[in-house]
C-alpha positions in Angstrom: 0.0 0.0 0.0 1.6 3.4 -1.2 1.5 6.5 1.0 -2.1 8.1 1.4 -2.2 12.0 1.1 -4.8 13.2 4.0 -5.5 16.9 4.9 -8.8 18.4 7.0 -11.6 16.8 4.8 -10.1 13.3 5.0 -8.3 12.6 8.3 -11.2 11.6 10.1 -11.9 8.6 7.5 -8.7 7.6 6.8 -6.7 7.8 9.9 -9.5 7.4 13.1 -12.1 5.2 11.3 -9.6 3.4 9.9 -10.2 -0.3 10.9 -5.7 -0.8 10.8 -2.9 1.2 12.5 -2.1 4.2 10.7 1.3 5.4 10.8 1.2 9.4 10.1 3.4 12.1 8.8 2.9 15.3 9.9 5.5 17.5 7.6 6.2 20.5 6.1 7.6 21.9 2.7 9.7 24.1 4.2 11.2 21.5 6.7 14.7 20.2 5.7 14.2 17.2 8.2 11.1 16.5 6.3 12.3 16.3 2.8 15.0 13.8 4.1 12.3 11.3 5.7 9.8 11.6 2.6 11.4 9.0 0.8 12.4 7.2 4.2 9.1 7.1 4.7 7.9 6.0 1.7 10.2 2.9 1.6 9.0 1.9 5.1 5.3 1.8 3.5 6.2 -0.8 1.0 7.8 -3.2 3.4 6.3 -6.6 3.1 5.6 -7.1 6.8 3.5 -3.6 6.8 2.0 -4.7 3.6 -2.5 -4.5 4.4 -1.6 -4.2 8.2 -1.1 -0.6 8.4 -1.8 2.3 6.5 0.6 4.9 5.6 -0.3 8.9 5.2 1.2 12.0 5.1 -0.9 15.5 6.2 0.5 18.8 5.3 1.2 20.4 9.1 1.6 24.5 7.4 -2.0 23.3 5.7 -4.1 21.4 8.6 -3.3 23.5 11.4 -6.3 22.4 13.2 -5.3 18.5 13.3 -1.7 19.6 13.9 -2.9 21.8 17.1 -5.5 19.0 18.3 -3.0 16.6 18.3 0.1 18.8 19.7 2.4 18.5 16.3 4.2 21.3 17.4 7.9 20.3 15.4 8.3 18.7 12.3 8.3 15.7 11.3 6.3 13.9 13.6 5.0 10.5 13.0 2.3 9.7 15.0 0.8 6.1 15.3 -2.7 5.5 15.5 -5.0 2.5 16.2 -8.6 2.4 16.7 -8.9 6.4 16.5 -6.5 6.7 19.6 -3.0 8.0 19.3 -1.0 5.2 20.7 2.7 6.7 20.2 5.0 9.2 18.7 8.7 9.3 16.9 9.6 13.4 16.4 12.0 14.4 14.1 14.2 12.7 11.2 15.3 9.0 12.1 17.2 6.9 9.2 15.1 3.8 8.0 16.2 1.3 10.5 15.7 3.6 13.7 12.0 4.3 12.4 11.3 0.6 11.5 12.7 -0.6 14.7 10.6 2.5 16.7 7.1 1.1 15.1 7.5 -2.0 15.2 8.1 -1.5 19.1 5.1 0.9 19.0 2.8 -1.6 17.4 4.5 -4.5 18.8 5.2 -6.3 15.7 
């Protein structure tokens, strides 16, 4: 499953309906930490033992200030791990592929 784009019209039916764990992005365009975990991130979402688990998306934090603020994004990136609707853990800033894989897995206890 590629990387989902979400913003304010979307988030509530792709990331807390979702009936899977949804790993999200919060970035920003001007954010240099963010431009280097794009790809990092978008590597992780193809990994076989993700693959129809968990969803991947990506919000726009400049864009959806009102998600960011409700769920205290306050830097960039943040990836934010949700199941069932409830935020159930957090990784801030830039981590290099293996840090992030080995920080979800331990979040979702895979």
């Amino acid at each position: 499953m590629s990387v989902i784009l979400v913003n304010r019209h979307n988030f509530e039916e792709e990331v807390i309906e979702s009936d899977i764990p949804v790993v999200v992005d919060f970035w920003e365009k001007s954010s240099n930490q963010c431009r280097l975990l794009n790809p990092i991130f978008e590597e992780v979402s193809l990994e076989k033992e993700y693959r129809n688990k968990i969803k991947f998306v990506k919000i726009n934090s400049e864009e959806n200030k009102p998600i960011s603020t409700k769920y205290n994004v306050e830097d960039v990136p943040c990836v934010v791990v949700f199941v069932k609707g409830k935020e159930i853990g957090r990784i801030p800033g830039f981590e290099p592929k293996s840090v992030l894989q080995q920080k979800l897995n331990y979040i979702l206890r895979i």
